[in-house]
C-alpha positions as CSV (number, residue, x, y, z in Angstrom):
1,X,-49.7,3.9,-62.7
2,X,-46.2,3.5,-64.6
3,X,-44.0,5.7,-63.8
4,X,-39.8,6.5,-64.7
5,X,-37.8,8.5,-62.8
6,X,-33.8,9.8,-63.7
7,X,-31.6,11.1,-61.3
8,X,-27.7,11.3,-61.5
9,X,-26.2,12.8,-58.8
10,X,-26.7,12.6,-54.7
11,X,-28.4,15.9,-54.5
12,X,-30.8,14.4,-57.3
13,X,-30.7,11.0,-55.6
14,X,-32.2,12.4,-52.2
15,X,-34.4,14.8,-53.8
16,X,-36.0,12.2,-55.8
17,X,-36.3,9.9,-53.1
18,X,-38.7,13.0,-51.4
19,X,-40.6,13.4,-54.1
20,X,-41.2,9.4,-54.8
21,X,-42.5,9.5,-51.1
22,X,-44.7,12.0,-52.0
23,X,-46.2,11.0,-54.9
24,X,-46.7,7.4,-53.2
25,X,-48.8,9.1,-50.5
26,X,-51.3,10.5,-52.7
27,X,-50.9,7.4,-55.3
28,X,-49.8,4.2,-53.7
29,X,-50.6,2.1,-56.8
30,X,-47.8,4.1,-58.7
31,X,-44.8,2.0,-59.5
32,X,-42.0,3.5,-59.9
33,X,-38.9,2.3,-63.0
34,X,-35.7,4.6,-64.2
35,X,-32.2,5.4,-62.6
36,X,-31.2,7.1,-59.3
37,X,-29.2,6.7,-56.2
38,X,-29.2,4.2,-53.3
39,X,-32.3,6.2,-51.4
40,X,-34.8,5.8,-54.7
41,X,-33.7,2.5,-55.4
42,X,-34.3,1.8,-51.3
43,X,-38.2,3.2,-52.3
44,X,-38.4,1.6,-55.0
45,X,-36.6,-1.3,-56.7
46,X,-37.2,-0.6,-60.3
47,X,-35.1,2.7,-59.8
48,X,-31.1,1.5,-60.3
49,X,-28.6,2.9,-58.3
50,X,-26.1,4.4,-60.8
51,X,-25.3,7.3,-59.4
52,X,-21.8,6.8,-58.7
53,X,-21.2,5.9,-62.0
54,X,-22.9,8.9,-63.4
55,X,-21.9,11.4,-61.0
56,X,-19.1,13.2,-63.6
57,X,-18.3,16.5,-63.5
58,X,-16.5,18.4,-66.1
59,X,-15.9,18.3,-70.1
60,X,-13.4,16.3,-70.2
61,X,-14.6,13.7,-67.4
62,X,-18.0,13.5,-69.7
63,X,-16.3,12.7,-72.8
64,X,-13.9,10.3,-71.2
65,X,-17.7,8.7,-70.4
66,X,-19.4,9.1,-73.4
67,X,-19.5,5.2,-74.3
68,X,-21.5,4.5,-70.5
69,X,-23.8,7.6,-71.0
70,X,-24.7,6.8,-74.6
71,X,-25.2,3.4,-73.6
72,X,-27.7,4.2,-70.8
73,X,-29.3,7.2,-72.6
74,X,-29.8,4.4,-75.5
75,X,-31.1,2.0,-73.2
76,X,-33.5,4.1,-71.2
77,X,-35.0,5.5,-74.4
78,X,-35.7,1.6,-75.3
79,X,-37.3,0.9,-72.5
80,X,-39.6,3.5,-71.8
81,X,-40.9,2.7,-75.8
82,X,-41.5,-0.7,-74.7
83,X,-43.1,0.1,-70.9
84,X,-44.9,3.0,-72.3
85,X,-44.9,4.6,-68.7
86,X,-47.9,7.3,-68.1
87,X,-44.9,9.6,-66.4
88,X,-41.3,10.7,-67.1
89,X,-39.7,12.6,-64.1
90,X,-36.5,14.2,-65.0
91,X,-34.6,15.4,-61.6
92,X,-31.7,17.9,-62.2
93,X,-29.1,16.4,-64.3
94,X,-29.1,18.5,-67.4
95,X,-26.7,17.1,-69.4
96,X,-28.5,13.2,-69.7
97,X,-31.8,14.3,-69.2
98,X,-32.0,16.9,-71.8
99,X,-30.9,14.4,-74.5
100,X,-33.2,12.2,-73.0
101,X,-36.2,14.2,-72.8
102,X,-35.6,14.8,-76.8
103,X,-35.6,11.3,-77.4
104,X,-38.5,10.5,-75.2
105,X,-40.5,13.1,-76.9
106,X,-39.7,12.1,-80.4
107,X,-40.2,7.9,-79.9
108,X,-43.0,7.6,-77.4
109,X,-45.3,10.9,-77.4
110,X,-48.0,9.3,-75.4
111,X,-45.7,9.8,-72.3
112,X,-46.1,13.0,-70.2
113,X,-42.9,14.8,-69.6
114,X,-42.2,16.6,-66.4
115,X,-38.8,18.0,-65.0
116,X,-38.2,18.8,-61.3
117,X,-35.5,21.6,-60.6
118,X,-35.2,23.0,-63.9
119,X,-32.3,23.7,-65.7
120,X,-30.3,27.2,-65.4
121,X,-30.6,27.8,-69.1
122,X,-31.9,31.2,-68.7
123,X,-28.3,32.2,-67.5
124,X,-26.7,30.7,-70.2
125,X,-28.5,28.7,-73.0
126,X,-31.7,30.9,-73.4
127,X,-31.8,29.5,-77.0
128,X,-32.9,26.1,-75.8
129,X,-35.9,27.3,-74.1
130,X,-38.0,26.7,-77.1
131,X,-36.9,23.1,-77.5
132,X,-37.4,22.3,-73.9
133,X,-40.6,23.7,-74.2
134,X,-41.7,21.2,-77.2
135,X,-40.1,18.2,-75.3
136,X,-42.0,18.8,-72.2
137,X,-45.1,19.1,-70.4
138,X,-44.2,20.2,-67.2
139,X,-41.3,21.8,-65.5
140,X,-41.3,22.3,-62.0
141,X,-38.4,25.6,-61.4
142,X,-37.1,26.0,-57.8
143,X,-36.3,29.9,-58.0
144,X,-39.5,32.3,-58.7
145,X,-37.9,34.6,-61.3
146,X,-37.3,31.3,-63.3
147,X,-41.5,30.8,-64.4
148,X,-41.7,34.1,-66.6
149,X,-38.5,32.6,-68.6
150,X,-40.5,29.0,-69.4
151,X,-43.6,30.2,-69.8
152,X,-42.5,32.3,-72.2
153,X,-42.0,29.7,-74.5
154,X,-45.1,28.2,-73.9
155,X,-43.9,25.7,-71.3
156,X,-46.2,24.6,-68.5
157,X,-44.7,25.4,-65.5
158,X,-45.4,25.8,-61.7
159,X,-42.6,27.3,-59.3
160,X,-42.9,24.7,-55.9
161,X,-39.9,26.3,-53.5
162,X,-36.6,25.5,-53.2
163,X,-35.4,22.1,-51.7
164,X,-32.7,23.6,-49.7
165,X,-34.9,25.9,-47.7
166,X,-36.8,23.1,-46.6
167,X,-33.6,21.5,-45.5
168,X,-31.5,24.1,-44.0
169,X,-34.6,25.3,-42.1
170,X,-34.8,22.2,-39.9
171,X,-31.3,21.8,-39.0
172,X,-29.5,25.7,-38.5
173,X,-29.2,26.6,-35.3
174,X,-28.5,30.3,-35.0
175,X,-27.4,30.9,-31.5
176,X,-24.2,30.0,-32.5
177,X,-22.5,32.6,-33.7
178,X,-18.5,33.1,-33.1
179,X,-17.5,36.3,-33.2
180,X,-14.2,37.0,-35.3
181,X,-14.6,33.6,-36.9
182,X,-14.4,33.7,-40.2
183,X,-15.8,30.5,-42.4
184,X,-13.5,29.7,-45.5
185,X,-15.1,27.5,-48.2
186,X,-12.8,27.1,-51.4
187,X,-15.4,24.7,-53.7
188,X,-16.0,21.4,-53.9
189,X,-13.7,20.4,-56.9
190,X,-10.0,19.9,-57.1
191,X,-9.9,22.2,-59.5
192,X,-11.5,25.4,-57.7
193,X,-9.2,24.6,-54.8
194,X,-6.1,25.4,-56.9
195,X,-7.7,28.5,-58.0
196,X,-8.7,29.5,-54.7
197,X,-7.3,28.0,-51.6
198,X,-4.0,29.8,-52.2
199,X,-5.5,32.9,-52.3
200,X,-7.2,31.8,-48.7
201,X,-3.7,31.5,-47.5
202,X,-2.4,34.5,-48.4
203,X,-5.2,36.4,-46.9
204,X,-4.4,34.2,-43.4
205,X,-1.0,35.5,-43.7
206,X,-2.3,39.1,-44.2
207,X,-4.9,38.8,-41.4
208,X,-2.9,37.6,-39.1
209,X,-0.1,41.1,-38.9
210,X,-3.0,43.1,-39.1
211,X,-6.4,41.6,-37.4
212,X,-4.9,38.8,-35.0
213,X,-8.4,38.5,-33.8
214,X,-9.8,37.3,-36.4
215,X,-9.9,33.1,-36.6
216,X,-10.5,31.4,-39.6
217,X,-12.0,27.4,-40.2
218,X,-12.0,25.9,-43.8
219,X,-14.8,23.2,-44.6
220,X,-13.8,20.4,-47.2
221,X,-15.9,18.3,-48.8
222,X,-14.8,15.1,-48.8
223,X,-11.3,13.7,-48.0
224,X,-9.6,14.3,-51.2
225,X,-10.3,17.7,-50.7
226,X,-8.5,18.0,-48.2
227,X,-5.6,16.1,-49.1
228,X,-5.4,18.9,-52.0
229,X,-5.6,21.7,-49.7
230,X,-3.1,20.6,-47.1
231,X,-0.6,19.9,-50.2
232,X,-1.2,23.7,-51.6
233,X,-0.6,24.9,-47.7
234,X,2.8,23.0,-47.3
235,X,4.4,24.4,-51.0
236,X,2.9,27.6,-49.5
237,X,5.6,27.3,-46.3
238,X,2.4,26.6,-44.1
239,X,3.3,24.4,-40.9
240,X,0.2,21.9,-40.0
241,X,0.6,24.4,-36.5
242,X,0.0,27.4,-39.1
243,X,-2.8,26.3,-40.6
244,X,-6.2,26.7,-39.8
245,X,-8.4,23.9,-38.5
246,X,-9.8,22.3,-41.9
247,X,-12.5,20.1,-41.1
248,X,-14.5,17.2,-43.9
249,X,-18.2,17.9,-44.2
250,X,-19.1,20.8,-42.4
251,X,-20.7,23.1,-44.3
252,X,-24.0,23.5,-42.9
253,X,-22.3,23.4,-38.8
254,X,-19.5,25.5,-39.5
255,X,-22.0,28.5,-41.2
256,X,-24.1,27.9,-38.5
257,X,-21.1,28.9,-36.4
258,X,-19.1,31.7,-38.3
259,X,-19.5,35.6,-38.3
260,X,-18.9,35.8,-41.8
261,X,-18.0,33.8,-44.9
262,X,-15.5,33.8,-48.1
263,X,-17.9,31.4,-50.2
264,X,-16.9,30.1,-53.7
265,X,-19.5,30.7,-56.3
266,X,-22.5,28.0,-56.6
267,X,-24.5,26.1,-54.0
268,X,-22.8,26.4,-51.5
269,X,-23.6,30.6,-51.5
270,X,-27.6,30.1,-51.2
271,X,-26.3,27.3,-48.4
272,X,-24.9,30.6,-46.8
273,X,-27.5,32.6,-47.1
274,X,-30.7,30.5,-45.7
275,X,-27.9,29.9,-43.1
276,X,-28.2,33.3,-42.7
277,X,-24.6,34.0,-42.7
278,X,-23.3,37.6,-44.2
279,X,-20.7,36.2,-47.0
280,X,-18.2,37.6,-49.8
281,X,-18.6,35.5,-53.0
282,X,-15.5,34.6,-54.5
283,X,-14.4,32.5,-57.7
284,X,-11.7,32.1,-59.9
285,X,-11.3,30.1,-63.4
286,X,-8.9,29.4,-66.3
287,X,-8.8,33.2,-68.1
288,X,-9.8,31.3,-71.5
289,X,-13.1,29.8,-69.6
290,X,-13.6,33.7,-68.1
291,X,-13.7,35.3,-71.0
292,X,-15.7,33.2,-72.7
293,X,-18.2,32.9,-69.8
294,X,-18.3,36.5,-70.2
295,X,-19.5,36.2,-73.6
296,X,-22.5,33.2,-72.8
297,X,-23.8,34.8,-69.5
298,X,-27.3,36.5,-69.9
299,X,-27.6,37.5,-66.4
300,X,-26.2,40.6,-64.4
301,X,-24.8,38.8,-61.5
302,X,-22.9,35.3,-61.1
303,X,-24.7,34.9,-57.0
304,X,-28.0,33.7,-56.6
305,X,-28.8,35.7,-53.7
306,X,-27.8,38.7,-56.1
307,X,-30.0,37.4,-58.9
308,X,-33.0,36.9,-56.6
309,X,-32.7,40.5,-55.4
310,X,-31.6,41.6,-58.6
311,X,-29.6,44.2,-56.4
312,X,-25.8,43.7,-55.5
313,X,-26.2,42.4,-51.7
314,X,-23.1,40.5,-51.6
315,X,-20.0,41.2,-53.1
316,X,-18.7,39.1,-55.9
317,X,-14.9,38.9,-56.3
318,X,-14.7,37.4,-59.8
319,X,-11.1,36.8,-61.5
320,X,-8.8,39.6,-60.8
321,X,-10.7,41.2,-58.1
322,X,-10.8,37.8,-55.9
323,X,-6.9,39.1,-54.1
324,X,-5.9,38.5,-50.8
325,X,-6.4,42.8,-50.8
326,X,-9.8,42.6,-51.7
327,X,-11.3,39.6,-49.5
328,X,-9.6,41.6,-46.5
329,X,-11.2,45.1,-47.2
330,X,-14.4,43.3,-47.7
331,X,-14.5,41.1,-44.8
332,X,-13.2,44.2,-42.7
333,X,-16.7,45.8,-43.4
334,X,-19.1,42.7,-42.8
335,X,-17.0,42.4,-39.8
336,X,-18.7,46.0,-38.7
337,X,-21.8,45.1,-36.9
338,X,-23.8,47.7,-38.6
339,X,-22.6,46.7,-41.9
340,X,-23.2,43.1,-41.6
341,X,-26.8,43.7,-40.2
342,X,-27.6,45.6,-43.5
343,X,-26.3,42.9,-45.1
344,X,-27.9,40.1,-44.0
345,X,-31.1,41.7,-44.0
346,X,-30.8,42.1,-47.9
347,X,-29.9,38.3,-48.0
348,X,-33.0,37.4,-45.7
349,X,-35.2,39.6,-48.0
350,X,-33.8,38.1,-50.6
351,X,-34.3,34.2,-50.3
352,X,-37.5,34.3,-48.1
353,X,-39.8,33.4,-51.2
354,X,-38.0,30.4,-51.7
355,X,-39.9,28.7,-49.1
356,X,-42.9,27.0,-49.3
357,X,-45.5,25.8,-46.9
358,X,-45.7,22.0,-46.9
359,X,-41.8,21.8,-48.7
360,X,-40.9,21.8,-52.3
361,X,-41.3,17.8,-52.8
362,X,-44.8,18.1,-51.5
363,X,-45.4,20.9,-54.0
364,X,-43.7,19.1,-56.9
365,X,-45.9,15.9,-57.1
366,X,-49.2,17.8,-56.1
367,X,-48.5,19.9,-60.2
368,X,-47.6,16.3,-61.4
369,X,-50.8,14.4,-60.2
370,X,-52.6,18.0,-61.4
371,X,-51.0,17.1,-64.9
372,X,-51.8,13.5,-65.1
């Protein structure tokens, strides 16, 4: 059996990679052909390893690009005409492997269509849920709520557990607790540490005349990262003695560690919560890109664990309301320990259906075999 396979970022690289191995130990005579990362093309060598290359994030970064991505959405398209694979797995990457799912579609119908960890176009785009449901066969959705949105349209679809929950579930160790440690995660990009980390500071400063027993730790992602923060901290009047311990790649050991959490809005908040860590969500954009986010969102709140509970259990600080004033009167009531029981509760109430006996990968390639 033939089989193509696109991924174009880590997260997609690694999740790919699990669901390869799964699909192997139910088919060993599948052989596997598209794009990935360094783990798929270690499974199989028919999968490139381009995901450095394609790992770009933002508008501007995409169009600076567009000549690389055309290419490879051309010459992916060309080849699976020619291979005429029973199988095309699309993993994540929305931007790529929507065009290419339409182009797949349209020249080689006699390939089955599938997509693993759907894209978040009922938040946003619900208008494209009709054409991803003529371009597909079968779209595997990592959040429950998201089924009733694709199979409304007609769309095949089977929700298998989130990936993360599998993850996080082996490695958080929760007898770790500090107390009066409070975890500080800005973002990821350059551009949500401008918007945020200052704002971080100013709550140290604040925290510091009024609750000197609090302790705060920042996680950075990568090095770069924290570069940028370290720059913001010094035209901020910060000493590297003033400053908080900021540590690279973290995440998962420092919110297996802290009380409670400041977490910028995306990943890293359902990280937080199957880390079961009682958290403020925070974010911050360009007012231009605010307003008209305002105008595109179809969904009550901006935080998954809110969306899954479709109840406000953690606070969201959006814009003008993320102040230094704000993150402290909020973390001052997590930091009550009948308040932040209540709280994390909700938030364990709330993502417990996103696991799955047997792990979402496992899930994923038993609905693809069932569609082949």
């Amino acid at each position: 059996m033939k089989v193509y396979v696109v991924a174009g970022e880590k997260s997609g690289d690694k999740q790919g990679t699990l669901l390869m191995q799964q699909l192997l130990a139910r088919r060993p005579d599948i052989e596997f052909y598209g794009l990935g990362g360094n783990r798929m093309h270690s499974v199989a060598a028919g999968v490139r390893d381009w995901a450095e290359r394609a790992a770009v994030i933002g508008v501007v970064e995409v169009l600076r690009h567009a000549r690389f991505f055309l290419r490879e959405l051309k010459a992916m398209e060309e080849r699976i005409a020619v291979d005429k694979p029973e199988l095309l797995i699309l993993i994540d990457y929305p931007g790529f492997n929507q065009r290419l799912a339409e182009r797949v579609h349209r020249r080689s119908p006699g390939t089955k269509i599938a997509w693993f960890i759907a894209p978040m176009v009922w938040a946003w785009h619900k208008g494209r849920l009709p054409k991803l449901a003529r371009n597909l066969d079968l779209m595997l959705c990592t959040f429950p709520f998201e089924k009733k949105y694709f199979e409304s349209v007609g769309l095949r679809t089977e929700f298998v557990g989130h990936p993360l929950a599998d993850d996080i579930a082996v490695t958080k160790q929760g007898d770790k607790r500090e107390a009066n440690l409070v975890g500080l995660f800005p973002g990821s990009r350059l551009r949500e540490i401008d918007k945020h980390f200052p704002v971080f500071l100013q709550l140290i400063r604040k925290a510091r005349k009024t609750h000197p027993e609090w302790r705060f730790e920042v996680s950075a992602s990568n090095p770069r990262i924290e570069k940028q923060m370290r720059k913001i901290a010094i035209r901020a009047g910060f000493s590297d003695e003033d400053l908080p311990p900021i540590s690279i790649g973290t995440y998962h050991e420092l919110m297996d560690r802290a009380e409670v959490a400041l977490v910028t809005s995306g990943t890293a908040t359902l990280e937080a919560a199957l880390h079961d860590l009682p958290f403020v969500l925070v974010y911050k954009v360009a007012w231009g890109t605010y307003l008209l986010g305002r105008l595109l969102l179809t969904v009550r709140f901006i935080g998954i664990v809110n969306i899954l509970a479709n109840a406000p259990v953690t606070t969201e600080l959006i814009q003008h309301e993320f102040s230094p004033q704000r993150c402290m009167r909020e973390l001052e009531k997590l930091m009550l320990p009948e308040q932040r029981e209540k709280t994390l509760q909700e938030i364990q109430k709330a993502v417990a259906c996103l696991s799955k006996r047997g792990g979402a990968a496992a899930h994923a390639a038993d609905a693809i075999l069932s569609l082949l």
